[in-house]
DSSP file (Angstrom, degrees, kcal/mol; ACC not computed):
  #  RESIDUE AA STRUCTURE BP1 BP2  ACC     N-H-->O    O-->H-N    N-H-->O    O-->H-N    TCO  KAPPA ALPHA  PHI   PSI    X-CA   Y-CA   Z-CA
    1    1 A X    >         0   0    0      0, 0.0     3,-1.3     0, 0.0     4,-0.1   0.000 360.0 360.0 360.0  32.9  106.9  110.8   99.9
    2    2 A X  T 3   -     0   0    0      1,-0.2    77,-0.0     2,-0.1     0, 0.0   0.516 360.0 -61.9 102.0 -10.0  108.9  112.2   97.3
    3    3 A X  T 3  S+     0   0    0      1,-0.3    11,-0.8    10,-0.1    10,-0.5   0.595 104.2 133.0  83.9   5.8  107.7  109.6   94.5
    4    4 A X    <   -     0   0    0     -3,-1.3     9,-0.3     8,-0.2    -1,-0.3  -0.175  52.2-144.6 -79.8-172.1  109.0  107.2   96.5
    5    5 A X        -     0   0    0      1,-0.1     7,-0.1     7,-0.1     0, 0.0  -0.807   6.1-164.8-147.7 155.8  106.4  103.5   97.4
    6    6 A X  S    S+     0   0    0     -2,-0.2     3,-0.4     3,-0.0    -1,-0.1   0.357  86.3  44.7-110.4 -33.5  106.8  102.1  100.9
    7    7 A X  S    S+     0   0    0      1,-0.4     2,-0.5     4,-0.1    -2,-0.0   0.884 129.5  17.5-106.5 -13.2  105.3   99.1  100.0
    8    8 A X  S >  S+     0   0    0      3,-0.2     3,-0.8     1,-0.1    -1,-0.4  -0.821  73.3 176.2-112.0 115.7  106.7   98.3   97.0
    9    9 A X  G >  S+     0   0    0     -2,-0.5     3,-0.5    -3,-0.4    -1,-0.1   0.894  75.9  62.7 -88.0 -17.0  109.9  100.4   96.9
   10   10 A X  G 3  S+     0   0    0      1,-0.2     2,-1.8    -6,-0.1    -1,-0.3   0.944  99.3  72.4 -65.3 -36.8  111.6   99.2   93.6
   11   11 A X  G <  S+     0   0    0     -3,-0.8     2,-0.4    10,-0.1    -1,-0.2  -0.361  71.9 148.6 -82.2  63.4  108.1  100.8   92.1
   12   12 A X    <   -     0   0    0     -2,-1.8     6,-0.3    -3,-0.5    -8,-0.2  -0.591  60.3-107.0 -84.5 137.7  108.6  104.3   92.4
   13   13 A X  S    S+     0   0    0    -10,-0.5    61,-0.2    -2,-0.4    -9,-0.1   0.592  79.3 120.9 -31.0 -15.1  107.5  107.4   90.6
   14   14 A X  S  > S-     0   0    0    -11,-0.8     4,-1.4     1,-0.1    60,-0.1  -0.259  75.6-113.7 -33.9 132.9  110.6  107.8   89.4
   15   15 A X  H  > S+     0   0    0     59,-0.5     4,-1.7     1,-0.3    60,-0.1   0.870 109.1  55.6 -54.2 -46.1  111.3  107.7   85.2
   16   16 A X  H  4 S+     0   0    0      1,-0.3     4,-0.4     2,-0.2    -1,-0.3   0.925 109.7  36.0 -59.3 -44.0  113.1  104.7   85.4
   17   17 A X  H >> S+     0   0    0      2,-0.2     3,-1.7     3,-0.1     4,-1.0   0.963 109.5  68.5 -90.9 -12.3  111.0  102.4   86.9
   18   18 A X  H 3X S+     0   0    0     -4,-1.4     2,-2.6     1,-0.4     4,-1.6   0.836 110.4  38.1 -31.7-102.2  107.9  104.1   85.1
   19   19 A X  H 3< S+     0   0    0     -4,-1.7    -1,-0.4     2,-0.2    -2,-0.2   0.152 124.7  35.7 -61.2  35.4  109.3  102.7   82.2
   20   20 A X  H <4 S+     0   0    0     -2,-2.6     5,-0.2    -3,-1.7    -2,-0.2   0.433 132.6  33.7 -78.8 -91.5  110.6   99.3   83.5
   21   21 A X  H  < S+     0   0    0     -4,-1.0    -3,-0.2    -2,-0.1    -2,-0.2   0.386 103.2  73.1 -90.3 -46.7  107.6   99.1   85.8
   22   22 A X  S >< S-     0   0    0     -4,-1.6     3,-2.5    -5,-0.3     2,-0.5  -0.433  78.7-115.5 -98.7 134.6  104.4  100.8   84.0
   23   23 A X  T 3  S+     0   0    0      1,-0.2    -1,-0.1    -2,-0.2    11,-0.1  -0.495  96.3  20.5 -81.5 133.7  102.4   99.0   80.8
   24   24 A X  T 3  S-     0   0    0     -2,-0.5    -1,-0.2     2,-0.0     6,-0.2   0.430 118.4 -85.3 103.4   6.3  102.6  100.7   77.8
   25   25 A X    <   -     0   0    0     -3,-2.5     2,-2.7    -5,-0.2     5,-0.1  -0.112  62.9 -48.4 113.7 151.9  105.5  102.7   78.4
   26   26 A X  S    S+     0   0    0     -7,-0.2     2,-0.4    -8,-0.1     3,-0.1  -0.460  87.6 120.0 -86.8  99.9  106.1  106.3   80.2
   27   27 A X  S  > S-     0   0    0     -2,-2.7     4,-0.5     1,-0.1     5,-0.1  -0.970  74.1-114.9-133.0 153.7  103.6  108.2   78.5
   28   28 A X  H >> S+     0   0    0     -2,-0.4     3,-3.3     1,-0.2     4,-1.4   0.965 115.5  62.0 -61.2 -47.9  100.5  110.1   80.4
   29   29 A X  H 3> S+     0   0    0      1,-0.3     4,-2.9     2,-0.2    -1,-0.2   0.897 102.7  47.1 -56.2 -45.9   98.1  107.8   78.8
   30   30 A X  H 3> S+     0   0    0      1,-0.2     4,-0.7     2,-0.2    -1,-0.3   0.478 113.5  48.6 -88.4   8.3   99.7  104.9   80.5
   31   31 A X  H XX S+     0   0    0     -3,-3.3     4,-3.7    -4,-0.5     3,-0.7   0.930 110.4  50.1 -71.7 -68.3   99.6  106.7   83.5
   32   32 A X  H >X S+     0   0    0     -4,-1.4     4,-3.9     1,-0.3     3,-1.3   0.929 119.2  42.1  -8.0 -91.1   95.8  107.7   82.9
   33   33 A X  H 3< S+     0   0    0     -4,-2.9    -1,-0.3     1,-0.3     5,-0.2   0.658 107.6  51.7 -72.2 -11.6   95.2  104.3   82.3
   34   34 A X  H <X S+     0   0    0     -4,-0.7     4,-1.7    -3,-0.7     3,-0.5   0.742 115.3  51.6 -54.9 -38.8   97.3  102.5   85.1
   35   35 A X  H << S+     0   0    0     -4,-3.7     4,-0.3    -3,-1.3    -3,-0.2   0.937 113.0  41.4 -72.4 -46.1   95.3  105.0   87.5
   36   36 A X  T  < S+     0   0    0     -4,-3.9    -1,-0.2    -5,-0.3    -2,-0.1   0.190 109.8  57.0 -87.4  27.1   91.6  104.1   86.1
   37   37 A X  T >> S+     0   0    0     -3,-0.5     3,-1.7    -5,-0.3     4,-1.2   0.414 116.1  38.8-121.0 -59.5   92.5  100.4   86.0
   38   38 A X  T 3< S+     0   0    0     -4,-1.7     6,-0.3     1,-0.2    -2,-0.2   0.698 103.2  63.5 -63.3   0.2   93.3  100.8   90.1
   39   39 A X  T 34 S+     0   0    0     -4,-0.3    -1,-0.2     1,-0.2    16,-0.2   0.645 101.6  49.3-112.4  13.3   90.9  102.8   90.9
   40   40 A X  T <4 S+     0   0    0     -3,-1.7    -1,-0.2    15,-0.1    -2,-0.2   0.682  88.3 104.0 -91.0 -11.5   88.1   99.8   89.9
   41   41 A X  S  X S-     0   0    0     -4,-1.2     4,-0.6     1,-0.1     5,-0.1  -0.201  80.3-129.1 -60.4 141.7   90.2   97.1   92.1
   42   42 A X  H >> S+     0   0    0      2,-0.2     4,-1.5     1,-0.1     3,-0.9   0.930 106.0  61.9 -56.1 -50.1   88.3   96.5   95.3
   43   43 A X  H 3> S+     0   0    0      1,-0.3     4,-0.5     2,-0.2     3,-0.3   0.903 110.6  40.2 -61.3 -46.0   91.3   97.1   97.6
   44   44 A X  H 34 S+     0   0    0     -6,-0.3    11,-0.4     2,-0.2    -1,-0.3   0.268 112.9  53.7 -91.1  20.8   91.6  101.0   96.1
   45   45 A X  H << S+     0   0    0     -3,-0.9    -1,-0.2    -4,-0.6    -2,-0.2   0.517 132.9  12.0 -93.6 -18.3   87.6  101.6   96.1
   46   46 A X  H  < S-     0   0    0     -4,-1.5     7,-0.2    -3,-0.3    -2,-0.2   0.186 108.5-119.9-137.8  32.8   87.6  100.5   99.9
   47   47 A X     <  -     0   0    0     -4,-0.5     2,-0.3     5,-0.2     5,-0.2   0.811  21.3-144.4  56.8 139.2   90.9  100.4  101.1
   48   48 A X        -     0   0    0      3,-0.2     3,-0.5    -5,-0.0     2,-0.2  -0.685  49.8 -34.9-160.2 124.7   93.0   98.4  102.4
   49   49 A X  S    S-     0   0    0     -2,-0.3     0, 0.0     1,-0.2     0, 0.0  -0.629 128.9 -17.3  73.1-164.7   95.9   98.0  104.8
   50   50 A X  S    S+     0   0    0     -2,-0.2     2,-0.3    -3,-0.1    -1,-0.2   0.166 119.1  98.8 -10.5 -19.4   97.6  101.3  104.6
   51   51 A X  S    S-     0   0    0     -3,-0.5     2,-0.3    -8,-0.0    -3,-0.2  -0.753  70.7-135.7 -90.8 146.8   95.9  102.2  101.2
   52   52 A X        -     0   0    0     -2,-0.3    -5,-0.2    -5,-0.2    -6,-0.1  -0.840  32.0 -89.9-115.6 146.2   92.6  104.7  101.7
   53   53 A X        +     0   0    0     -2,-0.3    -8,-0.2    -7,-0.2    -1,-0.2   0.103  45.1 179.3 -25.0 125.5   89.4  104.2  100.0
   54   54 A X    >   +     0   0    0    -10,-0.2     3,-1.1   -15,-0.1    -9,-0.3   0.832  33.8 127.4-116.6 -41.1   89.7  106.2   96.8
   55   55 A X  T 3  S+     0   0    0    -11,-0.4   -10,-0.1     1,-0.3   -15,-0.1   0.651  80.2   0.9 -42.0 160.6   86.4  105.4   95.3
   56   56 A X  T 3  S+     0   0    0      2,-0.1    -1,-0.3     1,-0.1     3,-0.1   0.693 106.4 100.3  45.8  18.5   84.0  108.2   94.1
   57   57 A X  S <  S+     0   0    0     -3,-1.1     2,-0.5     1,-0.2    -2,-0.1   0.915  81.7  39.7-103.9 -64.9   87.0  110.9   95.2
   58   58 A X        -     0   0    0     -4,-0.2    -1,-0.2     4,-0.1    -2,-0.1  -0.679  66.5-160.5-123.9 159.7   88.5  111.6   91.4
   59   59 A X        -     0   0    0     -2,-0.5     4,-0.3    -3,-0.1    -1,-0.1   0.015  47.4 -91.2 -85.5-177.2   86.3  111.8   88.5
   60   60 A X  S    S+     0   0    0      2,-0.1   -24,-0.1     3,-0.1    -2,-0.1   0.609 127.7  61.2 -96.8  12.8   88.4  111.1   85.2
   61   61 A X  S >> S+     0   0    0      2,-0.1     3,-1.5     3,-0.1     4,-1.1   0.907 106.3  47.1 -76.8 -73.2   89.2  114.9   84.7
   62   62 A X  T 34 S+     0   0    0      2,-0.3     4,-0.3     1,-0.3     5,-0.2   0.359 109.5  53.4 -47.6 -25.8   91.1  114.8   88.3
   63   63 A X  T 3> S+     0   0    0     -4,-0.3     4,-2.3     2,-0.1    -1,-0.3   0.801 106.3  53.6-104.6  -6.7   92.9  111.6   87.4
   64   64 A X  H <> S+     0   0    0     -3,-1.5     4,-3.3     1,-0.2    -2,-0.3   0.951 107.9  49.9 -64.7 -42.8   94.2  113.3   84.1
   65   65 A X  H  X S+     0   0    0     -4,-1.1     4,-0.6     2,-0.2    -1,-0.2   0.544 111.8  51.6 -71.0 -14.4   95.6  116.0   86.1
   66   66 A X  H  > S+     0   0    0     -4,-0.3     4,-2.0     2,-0.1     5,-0.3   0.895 107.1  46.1 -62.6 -60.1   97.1  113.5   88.1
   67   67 A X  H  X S+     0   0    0     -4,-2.3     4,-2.9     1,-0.2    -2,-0.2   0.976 110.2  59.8 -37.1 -55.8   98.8  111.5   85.5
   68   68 A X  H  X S+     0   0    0     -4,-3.3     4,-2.1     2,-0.2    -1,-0.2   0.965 108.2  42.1 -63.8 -42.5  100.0  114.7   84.1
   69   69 A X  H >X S+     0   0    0     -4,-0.6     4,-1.1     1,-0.3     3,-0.8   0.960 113.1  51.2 -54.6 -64.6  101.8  115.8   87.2
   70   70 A X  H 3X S+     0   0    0     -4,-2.0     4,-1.7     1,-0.3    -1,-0.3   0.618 111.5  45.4 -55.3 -32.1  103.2  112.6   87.9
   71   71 A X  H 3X S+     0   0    0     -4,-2.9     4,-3.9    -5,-0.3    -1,-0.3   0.931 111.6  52.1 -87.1 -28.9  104.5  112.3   84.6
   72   72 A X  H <X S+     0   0    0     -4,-2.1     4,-1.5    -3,-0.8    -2,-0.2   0.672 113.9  56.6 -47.0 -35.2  106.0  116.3   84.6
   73   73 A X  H  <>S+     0   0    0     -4,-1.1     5,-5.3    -5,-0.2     6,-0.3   0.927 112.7  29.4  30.2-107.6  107.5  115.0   87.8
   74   74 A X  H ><5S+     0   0    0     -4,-1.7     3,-2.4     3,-0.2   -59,-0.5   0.896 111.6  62.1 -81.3 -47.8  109.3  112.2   86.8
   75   75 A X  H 3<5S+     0   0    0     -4,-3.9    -1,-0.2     1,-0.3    -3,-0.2   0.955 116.1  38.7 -38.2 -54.1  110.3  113.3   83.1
   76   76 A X  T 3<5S-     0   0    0     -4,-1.5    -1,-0.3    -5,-0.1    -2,-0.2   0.440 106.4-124.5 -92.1  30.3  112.3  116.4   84.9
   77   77 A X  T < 5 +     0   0    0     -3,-2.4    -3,-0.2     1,-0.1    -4,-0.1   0.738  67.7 139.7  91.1   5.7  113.7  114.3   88.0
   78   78 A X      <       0   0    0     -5,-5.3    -4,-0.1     1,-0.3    -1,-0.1   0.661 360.0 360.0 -94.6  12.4  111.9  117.2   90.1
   79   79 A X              0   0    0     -6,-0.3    -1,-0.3    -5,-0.1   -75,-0.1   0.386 360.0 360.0 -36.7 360.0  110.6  114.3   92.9
């Protein structure tokens, strides 16, 4: 949706609220690690509400190459 959040919307993919919103800063790494810190919560290993199971779907190769998008992304605006 653009890097936009429906459920929380002030926490978007966006640069700015990465850095308000993300610990450690806008960096990939704190991407990296904001992604492998959710993806051990209960709610994203079996879903819940609106959120789909993520467990066993990306390895930690597959969440770097997320992070890195998401931060190429939001560093040029291109959301």
């Amino acid at each position: 949706m653009g890097g936009m959040n429906n459920v929380q919307p002030e926490k978007t993919l966006q640069k700015a609220a990465l850095e308000q919103y993300l610990a450690g800063g806008f960096s990939v790494d704190s991407i990296i690690t904001q992604a492998s810190n959710c993806c051990k919560q209960l709610a994203v290993e079996n879903g819940k509400g609106a959120m789909p199971a993520w467990e066993g779907r990306l390895d930690s190769d597959e969440i770097e190459s997320v992070a890195e998008y998401v931060f190429k992304q939001a560093e040029g605006n291109l959301w």
